[in-house]
DSSP file (Angstrom, degrees, kcal/mol; ACC not computed):
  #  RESIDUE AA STRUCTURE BP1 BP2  ACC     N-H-->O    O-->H-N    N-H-->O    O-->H-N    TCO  KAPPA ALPHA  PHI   PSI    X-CA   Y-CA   Z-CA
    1    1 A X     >        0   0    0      0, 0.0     4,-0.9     0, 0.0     5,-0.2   0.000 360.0 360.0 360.0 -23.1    0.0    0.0    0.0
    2    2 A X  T  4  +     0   0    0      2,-0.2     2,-0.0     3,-0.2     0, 0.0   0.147 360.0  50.8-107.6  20.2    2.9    2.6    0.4
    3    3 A X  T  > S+     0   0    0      3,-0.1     4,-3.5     2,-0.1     3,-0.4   0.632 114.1  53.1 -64.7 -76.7    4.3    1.9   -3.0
    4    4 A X  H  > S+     0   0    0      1,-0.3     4,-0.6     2,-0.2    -2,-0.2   0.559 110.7  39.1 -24.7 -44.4    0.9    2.5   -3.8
    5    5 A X  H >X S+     0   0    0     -4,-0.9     4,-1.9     2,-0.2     3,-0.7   0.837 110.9  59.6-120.9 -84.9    0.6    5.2   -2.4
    6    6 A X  H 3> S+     0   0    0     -3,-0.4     4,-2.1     1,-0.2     5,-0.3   0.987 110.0  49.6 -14.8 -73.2    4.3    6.7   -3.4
    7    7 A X  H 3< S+     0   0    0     -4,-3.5    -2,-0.2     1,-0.2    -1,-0.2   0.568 102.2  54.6 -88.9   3.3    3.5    6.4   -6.5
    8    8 A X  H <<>S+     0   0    0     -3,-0.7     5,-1.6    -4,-0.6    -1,-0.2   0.932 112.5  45.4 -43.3 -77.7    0.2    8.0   -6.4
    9    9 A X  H ><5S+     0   0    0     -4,-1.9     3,-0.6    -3,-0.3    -2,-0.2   0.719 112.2  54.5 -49.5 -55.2    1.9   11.3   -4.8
   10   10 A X  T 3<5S+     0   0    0     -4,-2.1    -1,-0.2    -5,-0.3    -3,-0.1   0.552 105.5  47.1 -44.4 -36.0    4.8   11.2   -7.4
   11   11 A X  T 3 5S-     0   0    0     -5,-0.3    -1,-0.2     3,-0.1    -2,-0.2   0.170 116.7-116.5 -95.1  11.6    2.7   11.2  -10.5
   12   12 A X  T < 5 +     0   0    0     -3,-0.6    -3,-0.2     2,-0.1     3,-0.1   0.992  69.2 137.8  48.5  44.9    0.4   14.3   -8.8
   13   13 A X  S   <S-     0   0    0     -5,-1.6     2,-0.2     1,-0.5    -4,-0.2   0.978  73.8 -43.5 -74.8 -54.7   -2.6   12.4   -8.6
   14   14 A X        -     0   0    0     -6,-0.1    -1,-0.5     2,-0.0     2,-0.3  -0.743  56.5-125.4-146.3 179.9   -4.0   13.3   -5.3
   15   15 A X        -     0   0    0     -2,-0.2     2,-0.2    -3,-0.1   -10,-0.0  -0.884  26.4-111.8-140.9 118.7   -2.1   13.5   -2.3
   16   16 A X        -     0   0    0     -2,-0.3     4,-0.1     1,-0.1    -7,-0.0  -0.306  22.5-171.8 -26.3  96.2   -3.3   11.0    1.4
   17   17 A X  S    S+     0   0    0      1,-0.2     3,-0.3    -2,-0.2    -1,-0.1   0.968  90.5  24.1 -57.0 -54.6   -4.4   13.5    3.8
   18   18 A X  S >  S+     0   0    0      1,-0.2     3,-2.2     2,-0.1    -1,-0.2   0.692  80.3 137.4 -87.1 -27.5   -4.5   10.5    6.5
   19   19 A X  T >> S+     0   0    0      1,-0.3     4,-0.9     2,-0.2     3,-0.6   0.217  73.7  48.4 -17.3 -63.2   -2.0    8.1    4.7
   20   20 A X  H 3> S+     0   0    0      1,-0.3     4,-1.9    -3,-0.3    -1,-0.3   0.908 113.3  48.3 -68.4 -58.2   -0.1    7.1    8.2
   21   21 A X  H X> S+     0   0    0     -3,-2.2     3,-1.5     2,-0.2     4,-1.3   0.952 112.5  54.7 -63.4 -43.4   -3.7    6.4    9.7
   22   22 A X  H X> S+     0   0    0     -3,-0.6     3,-2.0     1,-0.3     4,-1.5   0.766 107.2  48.2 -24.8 -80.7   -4.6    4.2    6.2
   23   23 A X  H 3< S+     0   0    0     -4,-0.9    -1,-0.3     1,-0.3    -2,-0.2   0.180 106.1  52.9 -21.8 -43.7   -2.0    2.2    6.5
   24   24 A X  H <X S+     0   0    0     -4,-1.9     4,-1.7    -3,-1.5    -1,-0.3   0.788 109.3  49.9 -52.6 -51.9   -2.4    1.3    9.8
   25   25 A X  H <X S+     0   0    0     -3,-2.0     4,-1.6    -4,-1.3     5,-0.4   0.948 109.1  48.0 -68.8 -48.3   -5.8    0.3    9.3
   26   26 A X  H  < S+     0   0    0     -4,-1.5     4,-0.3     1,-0.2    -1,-0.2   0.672 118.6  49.2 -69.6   5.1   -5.2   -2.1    6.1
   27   27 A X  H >> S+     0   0    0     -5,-0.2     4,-2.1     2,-0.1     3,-0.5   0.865 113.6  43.4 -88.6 -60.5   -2.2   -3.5    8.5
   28   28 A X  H 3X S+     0   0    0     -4,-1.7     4,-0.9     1,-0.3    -2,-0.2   0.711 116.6  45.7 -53.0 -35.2   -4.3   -3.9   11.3
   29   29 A X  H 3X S+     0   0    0     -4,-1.6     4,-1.9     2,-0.2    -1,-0.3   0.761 107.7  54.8 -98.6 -12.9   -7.2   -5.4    9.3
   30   30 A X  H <> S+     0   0    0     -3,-0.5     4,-0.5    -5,-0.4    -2,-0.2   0.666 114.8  52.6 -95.6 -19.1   -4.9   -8.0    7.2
   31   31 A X  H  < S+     0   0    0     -4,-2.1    -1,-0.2     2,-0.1    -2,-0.2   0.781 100.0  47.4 -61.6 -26.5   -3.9   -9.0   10.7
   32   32 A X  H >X S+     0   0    0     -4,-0.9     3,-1.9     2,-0.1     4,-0.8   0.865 112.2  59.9 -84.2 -35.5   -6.7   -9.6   12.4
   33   33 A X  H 3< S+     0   0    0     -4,-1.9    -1,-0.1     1,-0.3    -3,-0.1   0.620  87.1  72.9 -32.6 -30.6   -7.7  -11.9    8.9
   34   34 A X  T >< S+     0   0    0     -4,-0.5     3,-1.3     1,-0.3    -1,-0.3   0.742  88.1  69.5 -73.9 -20.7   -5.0  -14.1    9.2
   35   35 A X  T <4 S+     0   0    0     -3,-1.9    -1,-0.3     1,-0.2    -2,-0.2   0.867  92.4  52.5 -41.4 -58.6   -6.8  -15.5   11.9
   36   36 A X  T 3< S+     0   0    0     -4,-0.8     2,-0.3     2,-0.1    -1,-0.2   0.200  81.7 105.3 -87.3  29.2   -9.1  -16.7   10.3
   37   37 A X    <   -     0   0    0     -3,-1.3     2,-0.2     1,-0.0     3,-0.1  -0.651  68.1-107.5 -93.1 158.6   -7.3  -19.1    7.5
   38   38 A X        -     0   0    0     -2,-0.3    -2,-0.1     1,-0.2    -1,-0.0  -0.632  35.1 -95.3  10.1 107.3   -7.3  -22.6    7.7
   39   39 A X        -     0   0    0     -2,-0.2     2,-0.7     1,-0.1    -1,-0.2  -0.128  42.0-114.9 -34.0 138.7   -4.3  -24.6    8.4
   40   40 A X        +     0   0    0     -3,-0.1     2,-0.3     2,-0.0    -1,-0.1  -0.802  43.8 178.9 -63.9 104.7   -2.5  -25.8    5.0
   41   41 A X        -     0   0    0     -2,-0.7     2,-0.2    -3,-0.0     3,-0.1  -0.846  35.5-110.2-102.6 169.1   -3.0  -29.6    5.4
   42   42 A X        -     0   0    0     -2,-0.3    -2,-0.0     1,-0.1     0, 0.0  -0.565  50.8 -92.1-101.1 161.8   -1.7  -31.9    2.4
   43   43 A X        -     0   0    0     -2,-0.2    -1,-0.1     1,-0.2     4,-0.0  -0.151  31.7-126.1 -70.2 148.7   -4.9  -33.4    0.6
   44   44 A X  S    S+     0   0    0     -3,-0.1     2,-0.3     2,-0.0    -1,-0.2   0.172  86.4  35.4 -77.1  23.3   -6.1  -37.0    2.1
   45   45 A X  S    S-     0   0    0      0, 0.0     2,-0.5     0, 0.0    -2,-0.0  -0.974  90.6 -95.8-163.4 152.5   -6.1  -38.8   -1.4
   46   46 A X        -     0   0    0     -2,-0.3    -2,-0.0     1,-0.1    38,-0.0  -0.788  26.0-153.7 -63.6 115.7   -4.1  -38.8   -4.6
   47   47 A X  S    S+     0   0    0     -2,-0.5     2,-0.5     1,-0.1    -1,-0.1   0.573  77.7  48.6 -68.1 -11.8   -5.6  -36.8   -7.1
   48   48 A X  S    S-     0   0    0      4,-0.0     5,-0.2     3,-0.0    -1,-0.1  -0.939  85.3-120.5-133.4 154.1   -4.3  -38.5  -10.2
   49   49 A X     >  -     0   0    0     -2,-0.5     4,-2.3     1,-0.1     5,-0.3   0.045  40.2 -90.8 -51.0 162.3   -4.5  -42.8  -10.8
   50   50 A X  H  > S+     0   0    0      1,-0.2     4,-1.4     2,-0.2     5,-0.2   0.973 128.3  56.6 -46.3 -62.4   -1.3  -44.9  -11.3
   51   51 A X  H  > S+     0   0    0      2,-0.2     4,-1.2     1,-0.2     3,-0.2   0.918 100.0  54.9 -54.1 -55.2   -1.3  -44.7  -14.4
   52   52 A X  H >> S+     0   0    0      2,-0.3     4,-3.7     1,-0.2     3,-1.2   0.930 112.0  53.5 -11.1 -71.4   -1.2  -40.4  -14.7
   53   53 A X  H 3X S+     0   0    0     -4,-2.3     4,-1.4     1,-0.3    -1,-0.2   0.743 106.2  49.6 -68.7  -9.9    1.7  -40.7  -12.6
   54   54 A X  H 3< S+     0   0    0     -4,-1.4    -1,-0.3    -5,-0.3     4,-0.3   0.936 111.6  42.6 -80.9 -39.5    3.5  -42.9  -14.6
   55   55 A X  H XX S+     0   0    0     -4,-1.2     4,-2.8    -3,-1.2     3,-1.1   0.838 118.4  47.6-110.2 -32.1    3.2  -41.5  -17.4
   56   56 A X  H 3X S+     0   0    0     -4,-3.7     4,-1.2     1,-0.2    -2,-0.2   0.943 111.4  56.9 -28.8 -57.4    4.0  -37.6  -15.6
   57   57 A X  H 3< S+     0   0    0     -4,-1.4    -1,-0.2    -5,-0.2    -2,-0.2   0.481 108.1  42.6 -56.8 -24.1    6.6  -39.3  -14.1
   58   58 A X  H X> S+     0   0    0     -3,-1.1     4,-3.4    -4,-0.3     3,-2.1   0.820 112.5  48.4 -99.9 -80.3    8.0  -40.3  -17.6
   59   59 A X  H 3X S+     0   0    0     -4,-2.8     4,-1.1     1,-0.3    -2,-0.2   0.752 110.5  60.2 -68.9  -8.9    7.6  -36.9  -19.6
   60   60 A X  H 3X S+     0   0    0     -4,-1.2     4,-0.6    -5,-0.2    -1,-0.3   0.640 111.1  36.5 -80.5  -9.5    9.4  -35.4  -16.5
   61   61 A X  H <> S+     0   0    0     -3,-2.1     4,-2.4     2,-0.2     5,-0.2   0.687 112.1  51.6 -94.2 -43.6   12.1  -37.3  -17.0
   62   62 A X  H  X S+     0   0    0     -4,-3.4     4,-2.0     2,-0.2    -2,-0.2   0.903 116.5  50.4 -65.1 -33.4   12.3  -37.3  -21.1
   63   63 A X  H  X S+     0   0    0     -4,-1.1     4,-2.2     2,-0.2     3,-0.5   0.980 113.2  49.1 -72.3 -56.3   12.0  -32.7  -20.3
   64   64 A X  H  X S+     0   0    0     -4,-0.6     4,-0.9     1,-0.3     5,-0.2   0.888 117.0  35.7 -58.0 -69.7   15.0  -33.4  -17.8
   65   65 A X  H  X S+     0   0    0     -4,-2.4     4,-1.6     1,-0.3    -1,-0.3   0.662 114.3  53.1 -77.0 -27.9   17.0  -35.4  -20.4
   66   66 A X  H  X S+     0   0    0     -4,-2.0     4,-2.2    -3,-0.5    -1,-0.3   0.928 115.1  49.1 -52.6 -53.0   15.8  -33.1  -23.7
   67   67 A X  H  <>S+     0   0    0     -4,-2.2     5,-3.5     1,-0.2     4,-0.4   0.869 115.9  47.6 -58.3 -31.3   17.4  -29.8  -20.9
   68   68 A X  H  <5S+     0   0    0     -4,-0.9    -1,-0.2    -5,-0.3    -2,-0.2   0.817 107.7  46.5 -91.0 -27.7   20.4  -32.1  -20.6
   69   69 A X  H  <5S+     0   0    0     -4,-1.6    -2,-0.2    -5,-0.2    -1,-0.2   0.769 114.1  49.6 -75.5 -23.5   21.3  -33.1  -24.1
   70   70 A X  T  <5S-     0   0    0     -4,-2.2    -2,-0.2    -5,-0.1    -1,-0.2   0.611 109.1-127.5 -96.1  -5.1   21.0  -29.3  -25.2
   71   71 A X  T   5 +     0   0    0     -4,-0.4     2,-0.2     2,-0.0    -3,-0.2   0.968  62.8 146.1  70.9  45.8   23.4  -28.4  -22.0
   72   72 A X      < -     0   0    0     -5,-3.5     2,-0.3    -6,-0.2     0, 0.0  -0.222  63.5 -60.5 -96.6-164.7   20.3  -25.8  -21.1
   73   73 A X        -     0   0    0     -2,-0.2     2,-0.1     1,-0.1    -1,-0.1  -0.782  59.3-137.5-115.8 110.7   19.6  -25.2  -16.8
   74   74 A X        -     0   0    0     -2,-0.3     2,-0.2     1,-0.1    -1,-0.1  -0.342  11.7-136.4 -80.2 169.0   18.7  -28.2  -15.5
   75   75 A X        -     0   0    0     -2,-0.1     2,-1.5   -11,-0.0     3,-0.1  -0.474  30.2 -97.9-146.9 149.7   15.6  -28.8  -12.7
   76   76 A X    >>  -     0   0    0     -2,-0.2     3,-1.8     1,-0.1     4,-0.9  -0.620  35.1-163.2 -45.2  46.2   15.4  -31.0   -9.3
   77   77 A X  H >> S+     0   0    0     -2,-1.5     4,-2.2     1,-0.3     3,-1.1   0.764  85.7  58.3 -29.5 -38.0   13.7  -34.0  -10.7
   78   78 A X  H 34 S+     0   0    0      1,-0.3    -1,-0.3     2,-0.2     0, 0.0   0.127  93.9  61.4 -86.5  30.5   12.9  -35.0   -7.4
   79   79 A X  H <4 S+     0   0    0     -3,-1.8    -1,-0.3     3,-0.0    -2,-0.2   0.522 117.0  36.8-111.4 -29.0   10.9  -31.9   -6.5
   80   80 A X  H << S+     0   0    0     -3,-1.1     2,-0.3    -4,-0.9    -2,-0.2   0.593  93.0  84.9-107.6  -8.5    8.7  -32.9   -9.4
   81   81 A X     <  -     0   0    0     -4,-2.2     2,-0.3   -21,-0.1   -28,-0.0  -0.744  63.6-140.0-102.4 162.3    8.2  -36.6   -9.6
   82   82 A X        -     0   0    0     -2,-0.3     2,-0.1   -29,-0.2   -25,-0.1  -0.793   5.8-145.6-120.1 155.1    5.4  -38.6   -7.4
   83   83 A X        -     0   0    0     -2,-0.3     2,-0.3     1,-0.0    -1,-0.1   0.174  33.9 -93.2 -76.2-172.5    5.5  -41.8   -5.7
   84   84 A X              0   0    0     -2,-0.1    -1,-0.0     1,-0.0   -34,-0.0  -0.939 360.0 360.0-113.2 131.1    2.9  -44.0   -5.3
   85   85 A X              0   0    0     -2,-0.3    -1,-0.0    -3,-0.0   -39,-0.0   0.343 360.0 360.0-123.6 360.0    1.1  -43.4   -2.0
């Protein structure tokens, strides 16, 4: 909001009489929100069949090895391939 806000004042759009008080409030109110999210839990089922992942599992390795043969910036395979749960 104070980028916003910056860059508001800088191109002579308007100028925030209250800015300081704004601010406060959209801080104050994006705190009290966070309260009220939901823990992140990881999902209770696989979303795609054996087969899906096999074959993911497959074109993520054939992109790895295309990235490696042209000596482009290679990836983490193991950030991207799934198990079998």
């Amino acid at each position: 909001m104070e980028k916003i806000l910056d860059f508001v004042e800088e191109e002579q759009y308007f100028v925030v009489q209250d800015r300081d008080r704004r601010i406060k409030c959209l801080k104050t109110l994006m705190e009290e929100s966070e309260k009220f999210h939901r823990p992140k839990l990881p999902p209770s089922f696989e979303y795609f069949s054996k087969d899906a992942i096999i074959k993911g599992n497959l074109e993520i390795q054939e992109a790895h090895d295309l990235l490696r043969k042209f000596h482009l910036p290679l990836f983490n395979t193991d950030d991207y391939l799934r198990s079998f749960k």
